[in-house]
C-alpha positions in Angstrom: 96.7 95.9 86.2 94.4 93.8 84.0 94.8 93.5 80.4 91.2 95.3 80.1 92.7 98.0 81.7 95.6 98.5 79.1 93.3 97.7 76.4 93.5 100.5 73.4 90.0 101.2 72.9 89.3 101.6 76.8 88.8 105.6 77.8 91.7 107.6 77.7 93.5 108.2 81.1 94.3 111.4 82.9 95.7 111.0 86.5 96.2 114.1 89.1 98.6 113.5 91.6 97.0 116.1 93.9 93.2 116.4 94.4 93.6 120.0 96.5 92.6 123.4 95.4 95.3 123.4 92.2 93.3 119.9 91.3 90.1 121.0 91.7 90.8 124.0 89.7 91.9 121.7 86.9 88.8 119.8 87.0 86.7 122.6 86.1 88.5 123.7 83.6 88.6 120.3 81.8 84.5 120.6 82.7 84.2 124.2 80.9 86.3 123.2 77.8 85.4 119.9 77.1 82.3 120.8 75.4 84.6 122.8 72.8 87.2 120.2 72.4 86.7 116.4 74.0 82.4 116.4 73.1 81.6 112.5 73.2 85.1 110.6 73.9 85.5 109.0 77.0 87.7 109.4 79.6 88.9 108.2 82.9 90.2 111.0 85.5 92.0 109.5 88.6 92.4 111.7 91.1 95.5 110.9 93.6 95.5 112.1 97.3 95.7 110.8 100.7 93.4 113.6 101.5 89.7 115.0 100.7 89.1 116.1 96.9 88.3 119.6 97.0 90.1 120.8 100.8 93.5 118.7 99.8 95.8 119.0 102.7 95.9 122.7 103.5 92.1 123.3 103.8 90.8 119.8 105.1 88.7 119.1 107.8 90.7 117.5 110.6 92.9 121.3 111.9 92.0 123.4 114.6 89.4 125.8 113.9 90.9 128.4 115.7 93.1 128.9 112.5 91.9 131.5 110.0 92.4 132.0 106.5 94.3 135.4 105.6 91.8 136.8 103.4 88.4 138.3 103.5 85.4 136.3 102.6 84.6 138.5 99.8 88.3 138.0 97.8 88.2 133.8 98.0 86.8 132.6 94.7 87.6 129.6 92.6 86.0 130.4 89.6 86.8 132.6 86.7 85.4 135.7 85.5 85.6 138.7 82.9 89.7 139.8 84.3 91.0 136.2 83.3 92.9 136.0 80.1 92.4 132.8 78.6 91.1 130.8 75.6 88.5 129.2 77.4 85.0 130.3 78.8 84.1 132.0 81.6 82.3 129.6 84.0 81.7 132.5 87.1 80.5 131.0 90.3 80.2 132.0 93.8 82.6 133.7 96.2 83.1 132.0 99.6 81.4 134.6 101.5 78.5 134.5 98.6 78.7 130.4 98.9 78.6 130.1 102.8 76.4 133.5 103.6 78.7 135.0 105.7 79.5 139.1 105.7 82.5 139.4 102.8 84.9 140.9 105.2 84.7 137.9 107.8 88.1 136.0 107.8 86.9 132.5 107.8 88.6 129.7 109.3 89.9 126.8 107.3 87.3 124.4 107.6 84.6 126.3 106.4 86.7 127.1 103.3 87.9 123.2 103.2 83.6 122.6 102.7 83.8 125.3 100.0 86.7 123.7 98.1 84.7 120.4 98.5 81.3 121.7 97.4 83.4 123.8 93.8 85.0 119.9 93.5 81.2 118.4 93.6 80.2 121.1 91.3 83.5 120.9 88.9 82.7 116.8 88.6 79.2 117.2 88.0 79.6 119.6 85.5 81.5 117.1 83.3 80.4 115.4 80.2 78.5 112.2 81.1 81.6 110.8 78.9 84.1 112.2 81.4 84.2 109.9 84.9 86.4 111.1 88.0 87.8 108.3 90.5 89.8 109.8 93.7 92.6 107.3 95.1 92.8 108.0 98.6 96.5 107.1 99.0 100.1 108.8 98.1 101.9 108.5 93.9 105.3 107.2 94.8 106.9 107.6 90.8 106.1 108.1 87.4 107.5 106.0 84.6 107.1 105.5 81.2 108.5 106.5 77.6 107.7 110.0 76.3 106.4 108.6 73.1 103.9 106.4 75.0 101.5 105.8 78.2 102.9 106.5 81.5 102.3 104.5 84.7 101.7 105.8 88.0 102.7 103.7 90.8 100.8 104.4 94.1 101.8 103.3 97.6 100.0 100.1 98.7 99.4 98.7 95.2 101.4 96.7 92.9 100.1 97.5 90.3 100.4 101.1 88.4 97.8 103.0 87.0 98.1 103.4 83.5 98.1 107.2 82.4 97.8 108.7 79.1 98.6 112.1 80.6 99.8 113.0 84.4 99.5 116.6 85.7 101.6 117.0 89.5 99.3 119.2 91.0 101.1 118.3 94.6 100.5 121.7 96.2 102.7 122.4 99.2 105.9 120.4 100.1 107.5 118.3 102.8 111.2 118.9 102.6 114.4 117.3 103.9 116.3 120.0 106.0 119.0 122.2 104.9 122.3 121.9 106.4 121.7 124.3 109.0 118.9 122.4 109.9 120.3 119.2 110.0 123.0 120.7 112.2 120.6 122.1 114.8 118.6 118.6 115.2 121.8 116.8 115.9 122.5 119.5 118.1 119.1 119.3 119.7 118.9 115.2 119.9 122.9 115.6 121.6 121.5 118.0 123.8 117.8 117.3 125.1 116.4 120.1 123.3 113.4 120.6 121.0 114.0 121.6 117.1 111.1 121.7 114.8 111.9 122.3 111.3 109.9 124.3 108.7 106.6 122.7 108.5 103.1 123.7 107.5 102.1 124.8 111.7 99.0 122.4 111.6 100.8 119.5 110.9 103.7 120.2 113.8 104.1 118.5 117.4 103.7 121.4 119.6 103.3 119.3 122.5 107.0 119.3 123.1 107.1 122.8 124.2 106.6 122.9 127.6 104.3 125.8 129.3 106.2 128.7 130.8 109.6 128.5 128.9 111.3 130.1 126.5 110.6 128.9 123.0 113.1 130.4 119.9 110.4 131.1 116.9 112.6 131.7 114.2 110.1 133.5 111.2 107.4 136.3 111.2 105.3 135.4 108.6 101.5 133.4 108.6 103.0 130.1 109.8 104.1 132.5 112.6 100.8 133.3 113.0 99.0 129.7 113.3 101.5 128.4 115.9 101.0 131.9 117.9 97.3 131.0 118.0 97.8 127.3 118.7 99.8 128.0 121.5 98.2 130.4 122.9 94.0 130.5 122.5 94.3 126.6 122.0 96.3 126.0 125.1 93.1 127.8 126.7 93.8 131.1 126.5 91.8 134.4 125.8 91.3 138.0 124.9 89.1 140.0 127.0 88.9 143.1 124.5 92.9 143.8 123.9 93.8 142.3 127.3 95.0 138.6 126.7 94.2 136.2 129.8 96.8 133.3 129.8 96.3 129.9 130.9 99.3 129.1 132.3 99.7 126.5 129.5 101.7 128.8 127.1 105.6 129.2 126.6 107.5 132.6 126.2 107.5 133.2 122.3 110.9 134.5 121.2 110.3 136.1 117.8 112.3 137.3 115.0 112.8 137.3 111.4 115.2 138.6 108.3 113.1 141.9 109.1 112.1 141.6 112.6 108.6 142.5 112.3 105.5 140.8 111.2 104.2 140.7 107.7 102.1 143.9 107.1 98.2 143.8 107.9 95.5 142.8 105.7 93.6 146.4 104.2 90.8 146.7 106.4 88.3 148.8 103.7 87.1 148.4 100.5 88.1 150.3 97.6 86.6 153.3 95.7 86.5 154.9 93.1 88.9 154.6 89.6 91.0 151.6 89.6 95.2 152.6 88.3 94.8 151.5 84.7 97.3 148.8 85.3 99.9 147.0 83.7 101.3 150.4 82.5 105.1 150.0 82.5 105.6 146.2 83.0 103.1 144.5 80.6 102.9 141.5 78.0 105.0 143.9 75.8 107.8 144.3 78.5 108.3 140.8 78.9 108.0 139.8 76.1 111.3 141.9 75.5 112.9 140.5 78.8 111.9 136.5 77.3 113.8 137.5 74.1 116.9 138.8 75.4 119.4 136.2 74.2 121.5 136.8 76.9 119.0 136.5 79.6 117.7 138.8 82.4 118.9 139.7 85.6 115.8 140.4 88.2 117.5 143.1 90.3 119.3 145.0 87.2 116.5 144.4 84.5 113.0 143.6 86.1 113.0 145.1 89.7 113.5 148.9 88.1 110.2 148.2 85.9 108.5 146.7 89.0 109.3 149.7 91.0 107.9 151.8 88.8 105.2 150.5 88.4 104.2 149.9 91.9 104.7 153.8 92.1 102.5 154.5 89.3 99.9 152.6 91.0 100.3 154.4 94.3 100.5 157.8 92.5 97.8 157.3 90.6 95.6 157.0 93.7 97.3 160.0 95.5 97.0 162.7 92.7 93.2 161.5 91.6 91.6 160.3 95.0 93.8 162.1 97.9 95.2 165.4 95.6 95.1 167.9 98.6 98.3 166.2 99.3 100.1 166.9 96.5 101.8 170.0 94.8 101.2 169.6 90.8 98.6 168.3 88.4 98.3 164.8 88.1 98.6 165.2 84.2 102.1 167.2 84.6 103.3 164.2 87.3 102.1 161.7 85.4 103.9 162.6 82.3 107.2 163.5 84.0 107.0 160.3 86.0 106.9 158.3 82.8 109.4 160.5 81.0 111.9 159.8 84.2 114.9 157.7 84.8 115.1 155.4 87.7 116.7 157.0 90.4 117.7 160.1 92.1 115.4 162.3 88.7 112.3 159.9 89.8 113.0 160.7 93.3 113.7 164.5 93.0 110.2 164.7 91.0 108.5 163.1 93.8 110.0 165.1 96.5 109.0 167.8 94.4 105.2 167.0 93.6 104.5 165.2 97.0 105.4 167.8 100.2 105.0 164.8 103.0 107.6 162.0 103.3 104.6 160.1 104.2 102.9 160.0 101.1 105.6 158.9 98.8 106.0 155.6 98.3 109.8 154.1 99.3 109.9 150.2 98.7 113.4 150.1 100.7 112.4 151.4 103.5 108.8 148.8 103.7 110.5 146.2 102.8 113.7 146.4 105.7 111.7 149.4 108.1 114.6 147.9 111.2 117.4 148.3 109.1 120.3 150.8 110.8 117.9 151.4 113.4 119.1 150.0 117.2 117.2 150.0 120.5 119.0 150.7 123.5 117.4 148.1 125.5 115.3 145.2 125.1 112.3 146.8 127.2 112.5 150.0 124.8 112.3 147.5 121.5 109.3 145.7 122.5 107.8 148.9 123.0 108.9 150.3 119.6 108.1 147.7 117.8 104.5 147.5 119.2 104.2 151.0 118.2 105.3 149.8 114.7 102.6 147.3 114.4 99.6 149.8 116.1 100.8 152.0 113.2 100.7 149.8 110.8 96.9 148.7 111.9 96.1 152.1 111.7 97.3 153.1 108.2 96.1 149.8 107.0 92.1 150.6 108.1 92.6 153.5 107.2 91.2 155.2 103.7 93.0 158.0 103.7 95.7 155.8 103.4 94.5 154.2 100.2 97.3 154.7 97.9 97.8 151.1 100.2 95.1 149.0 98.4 96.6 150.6 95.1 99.8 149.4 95.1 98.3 146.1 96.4 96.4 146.3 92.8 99.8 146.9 91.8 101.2 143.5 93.1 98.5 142.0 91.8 99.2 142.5 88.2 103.2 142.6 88.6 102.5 138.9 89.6 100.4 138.1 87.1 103.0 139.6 84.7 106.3 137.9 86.3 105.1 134.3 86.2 105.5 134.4 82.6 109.1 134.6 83.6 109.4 131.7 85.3 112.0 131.1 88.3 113.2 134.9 89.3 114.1 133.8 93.1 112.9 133.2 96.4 113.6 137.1 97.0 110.3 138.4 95.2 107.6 135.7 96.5 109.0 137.2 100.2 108.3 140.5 99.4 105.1 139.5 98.1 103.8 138.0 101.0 105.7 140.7 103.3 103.7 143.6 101.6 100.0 141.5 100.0 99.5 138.3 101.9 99.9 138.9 105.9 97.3 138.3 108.8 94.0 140.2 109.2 94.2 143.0 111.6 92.4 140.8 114.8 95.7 138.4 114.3 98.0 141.3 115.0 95.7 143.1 117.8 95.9 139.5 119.4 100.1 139.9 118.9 99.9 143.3 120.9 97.8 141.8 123.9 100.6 138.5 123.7 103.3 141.1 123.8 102.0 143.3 126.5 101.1 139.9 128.5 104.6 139.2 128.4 103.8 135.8 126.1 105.6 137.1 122.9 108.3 138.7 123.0 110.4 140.5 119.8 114.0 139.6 119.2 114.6 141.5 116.2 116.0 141.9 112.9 118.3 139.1 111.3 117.8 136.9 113.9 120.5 135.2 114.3 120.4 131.6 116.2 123.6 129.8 117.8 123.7 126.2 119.6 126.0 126.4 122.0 126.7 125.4 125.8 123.7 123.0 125.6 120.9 125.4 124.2 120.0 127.7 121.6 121.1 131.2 121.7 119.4 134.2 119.9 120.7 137.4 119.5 119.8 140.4 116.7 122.0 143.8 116.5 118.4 145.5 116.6 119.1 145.3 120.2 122.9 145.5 120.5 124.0 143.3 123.5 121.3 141.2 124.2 120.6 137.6 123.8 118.2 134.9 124.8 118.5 131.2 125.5 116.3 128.3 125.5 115.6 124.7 124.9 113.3 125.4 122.3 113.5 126.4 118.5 111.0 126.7 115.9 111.3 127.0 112.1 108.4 128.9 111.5 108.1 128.7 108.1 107.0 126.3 104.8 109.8 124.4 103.5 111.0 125.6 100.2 109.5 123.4 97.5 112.7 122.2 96.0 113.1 119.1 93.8 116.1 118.0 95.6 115.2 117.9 98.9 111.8 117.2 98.5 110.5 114.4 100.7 107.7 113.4 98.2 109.6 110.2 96.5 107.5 111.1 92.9 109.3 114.6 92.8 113.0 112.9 93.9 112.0 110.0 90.8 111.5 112.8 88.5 114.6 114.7 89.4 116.9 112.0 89.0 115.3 110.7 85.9 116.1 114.4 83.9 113.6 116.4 85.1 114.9 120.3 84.8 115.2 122.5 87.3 116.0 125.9 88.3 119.2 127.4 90.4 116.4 127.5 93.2 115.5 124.3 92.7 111.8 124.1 90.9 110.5 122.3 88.6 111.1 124.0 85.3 107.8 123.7 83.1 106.6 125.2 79.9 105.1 128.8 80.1 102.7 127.8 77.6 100.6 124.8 79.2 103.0 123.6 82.3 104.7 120.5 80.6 107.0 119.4 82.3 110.7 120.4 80.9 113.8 118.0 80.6 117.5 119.5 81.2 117.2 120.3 77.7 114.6 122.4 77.9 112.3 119.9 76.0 108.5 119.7 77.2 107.4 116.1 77.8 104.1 115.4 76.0 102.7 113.8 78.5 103.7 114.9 81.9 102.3 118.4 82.8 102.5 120.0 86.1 101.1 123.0 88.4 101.9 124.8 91.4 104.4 126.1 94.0 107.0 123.5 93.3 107.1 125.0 89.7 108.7 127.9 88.1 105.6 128.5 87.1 104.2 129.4 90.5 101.7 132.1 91.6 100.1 133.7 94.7 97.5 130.9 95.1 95.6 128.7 93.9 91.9 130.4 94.5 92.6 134.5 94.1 90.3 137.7 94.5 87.5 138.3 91.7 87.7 140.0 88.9 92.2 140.3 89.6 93.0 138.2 86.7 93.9 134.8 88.7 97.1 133.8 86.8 96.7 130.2 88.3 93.2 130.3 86.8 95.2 131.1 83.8 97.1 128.2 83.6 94.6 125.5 85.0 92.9 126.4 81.8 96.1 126.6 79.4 96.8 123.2 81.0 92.8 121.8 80.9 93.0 122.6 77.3 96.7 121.3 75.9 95.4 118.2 78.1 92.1 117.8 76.3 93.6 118.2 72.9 96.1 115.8 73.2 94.1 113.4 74.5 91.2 114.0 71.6 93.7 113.6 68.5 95.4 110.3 70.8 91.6 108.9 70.1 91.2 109.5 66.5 95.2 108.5 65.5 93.3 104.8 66.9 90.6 105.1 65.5 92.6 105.9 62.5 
């Protein structure tokens, strides 16, 4: 790099390794704040990605467009609104469906949201202070380095040189991992063998060509990457649905499915809600964790947070029952509300609602959603892929259904438990699971399109806890769903994202950080500060400047882009960050002038 470059009175430098949604959300925060706190300084923003500013890798151009996203239209924004608590201002924009014209309830595919992430990028930029100049680096960061008193330099692949950074925020997005042992043990197996192993992977990124048309394929994981290789093996191997019939090509394998539950992630709610809104948080708020944060002997999730998360997923279900739906119920909503808050966890919380609410059916049992195969056994394999296709039809039903909507309530309900628990940082894998099992599964169409596979005799349900076995030269799958049975094949998909670890990240910037002290959690994330996303040490120190956002933190959340007005914690920290960034930056000018 050129001495100009280094030179003290050039701009001040702020490089984003990561120029996706997380990115692009930065950007605009930095755009809304400036005025407030960086008004007439220069500065130099270099965006790093080998992909599109704006779409990143998930969203960009160059995927199939059979592949959808898993939310309506109408509940994709990427700007802020009223519902987002932060120091900044509100700079509200339009949804996607608003931005592309489209009814809300469509389920677009991922290009036309990739153009929508590239048009809020175009708007973010131009929005900045003519002071404020972004550059995109169409390549990958290979390591970080530099003092923590002084400028950083980001080394890229291809050049020799680094760019010289006076702040670095990792906005990477999702993760290419090395495989777990498991893993590692079936691809030895499968190279030995002849047989085809694909490890967890983001589905439009994998070499499905491999598996070969009419054989058994082992699809280990019933969750949306599920979903996209289901669609990219079927409809774009030339099939289609004529109404619910599916009409194969000929060009498809035999999907064996199963999961740690055995059954797809719940359907998206297919109506819109009415009426009063549960006046959430109610019993796990700022004031709850605050208390959990100062316990100084820690927190346990499943003794100390799960109980307040429980209840108050049944307070937002409740709520909706006894004011929307209170026919079905057996006592005021004032005298269940105030013994509901008055009662222990438990059998007394249990017996009140067995008390207030006559059908099973109304009262809300986490357990029983979250494992619904559990103890249960089929006595043949022909009898399970009928049950379980009743399973899903009911499942559709209740989920487009409104007299079902204590549903969307406790959806409201995850919504702001989320929001709440990222302030906690790292509190397992276990939670983000359930999430997704319950909040973030495929629209209805997807799983009517899973009932014609299954009835076509293309997909085909193994069970719960899966379990897979290489042995005798293939894969074997079995699940005491269906006691007795088991499959073979040649074939076995991961069908799930790797977990964004440090450790066994393949991204060579994330291993550099690790093994220069980076901290980390017992899962394996980058540990930043709650505050702004600095990036912690093993002491727990934050560095000044290295920041960072997104799922490879313990600072993670649902998305990057959220529903409106749902407080957006991940708009909540792109501004936390935009700001900390900007202020450091603005007194690092006047100490030179100084």
């Amino acid at each position: 790099m050129s001495s100009e470059t280094l030179d003290p009175e050039a701009p001040a430098t702020l490089v984003i390794v990561g120029a996706g949604p997380r990115g692009t959300g930065l950007i605009e925060r930095i755009a809304a704040n400036a005025p407030e706190l960086y008004a007439g300084s220069g500065l130099d923003i270099h965006l790093v990605d080998p992909h599109p500013p704006g779409a990143g890798r998930i969203w960009r151009a160059a995927q199939s467009p059979l592949l959808w996203m898993n939310s309506h239209a109408e509940d994709v924004t990427m700007f802020t609104d009223e519902s987002v608590e932060m120091a900044g201002p509100v700079r509200p924009g339009p949804t996607l469906h608003e931005w592309a014209g489209i009814d809300g309830r469509t389920f677009a595919d991922r290009q036309l949201q990739g153009s929508y992430l590239r048009w809020v990028h175009e708007q973010a930029v131009a929005a900045l202070p003519p002071e404020i100049t972004v550059h995109h680096h169409p390549g990958r960061a290979l390591r970080v380095s530099g003092p923590r008193s002084g400028r950083q330099q980001v080394w890229l692949e291809g050049r020799d040189q680094p760019l010289p950074a006076d702040l670095v925020v990792l906005a990477h997005g999702h993760l290419d991992a090395e495989l777990d042992d498991e893993q590692r043990e079936l691809a030895a197996y499968a190279t030995e063998h002849g047989l085809v192993h694909l490890p967890p992977d983001f589905t439009a990124d994998s070499d499905l060509s491999a598996l070969p048309a009419g054989e058994p394929v082992l699809v280990r994981g019933f969750g949306l990457a599920f979903v996209d290789l289901m669609v990219l093996l079927t409809e774009g191997r030339g099939g289609r649905y004529e109404g619910d019939t599916y009409v194969p090509s000929g060009r498809e394998p035999v999907l064996y499915v199963g999961s740690r539950r055995g059954v797809p992630y719940h359907s998206k709610i297919g109506y819109d809600w009415t009426g009063e809104r549960p006046p959430l948080p109610r019993f796990l708020g700022p004031a709850e964790i605050d208390e959990l944060l100062a316990r100084p002997e820690g927190f346990d999730f499943r003794r100390d947070v799960w109980p307040l998360v429980e209840k108050e997923l049944g307070f937002a279900h409740y709520h909706r029952l006894f004011t929307v739906h209170a026919e079905r119920t057996a006592i005021a909503w004032t005298d269940f509300e105030e013994k509901y808050e008055a009662a222990s966890e438990g059998a007394e919380r249990e017996a009140l609602v067995a008390s207030a609410v006559p059908d099973p059916r109304d009262r809300l049992d986490l357990a029983a959603l979250d494992r619904p195969l559990d103890g249960v056994a089929y006595g043949s394999f022909a009898e399970f892929q009928e049950g379980l296709r009743g399973y899903v039809e009911d499942d559709l039903s209740r989920r487009h259904d409104a007299a079902h909507s204590t549903d969307l309530a406790v959806f409201l309900g995850l919504l702001s438990v989320y929001g709440q628990l990222v302030r906690l940082g790292d509190i397992g894998s276990w939670w983000h699971g359930f999430f997704s099992y319950l909040a973030s599964g495929p629209p209805g169409p997807r799983l009517r399109q899973l009932l014609a596979l299954s009835r076509a005799g293309v997909l085909k349900f193994v069970g719960a806890d899966m379990a897979v076995h290489a042995r005798d030269g293939v894969f074997r799958a079995s699940s005491a769903t269906v006691p007795g049975f088991s499959v073979e094949a040649r074939a076995l998909v991961e069908a799930r994202l790797p977990e964004p670890t440090l450790r066994r990240a393949l991204d060579p910037l994330l291993r550099e950080l690790h093994a220069d002290g980076a901290g980390e959690t017992p899962d394996g994330l980058l540990r930043v500060d709650r505050a702004d996303g600095r990036v912690l040490d093993r002491a727990g120190l934050p560095h000044p400047r290295r920041f960072a956002l997104g799922p490879h933190t313990d600072g993670r959340t649902p998305g990057a882009f959220t529903r409106p007005r749902t407080g957006g914690p991940a708009f909540r920290q792109n501004d936390a960050t935009a700001r900390a960034a900007l202020v450091f930056l603005r007194d690092l000018g006047a100490d030179a002038v100084g």
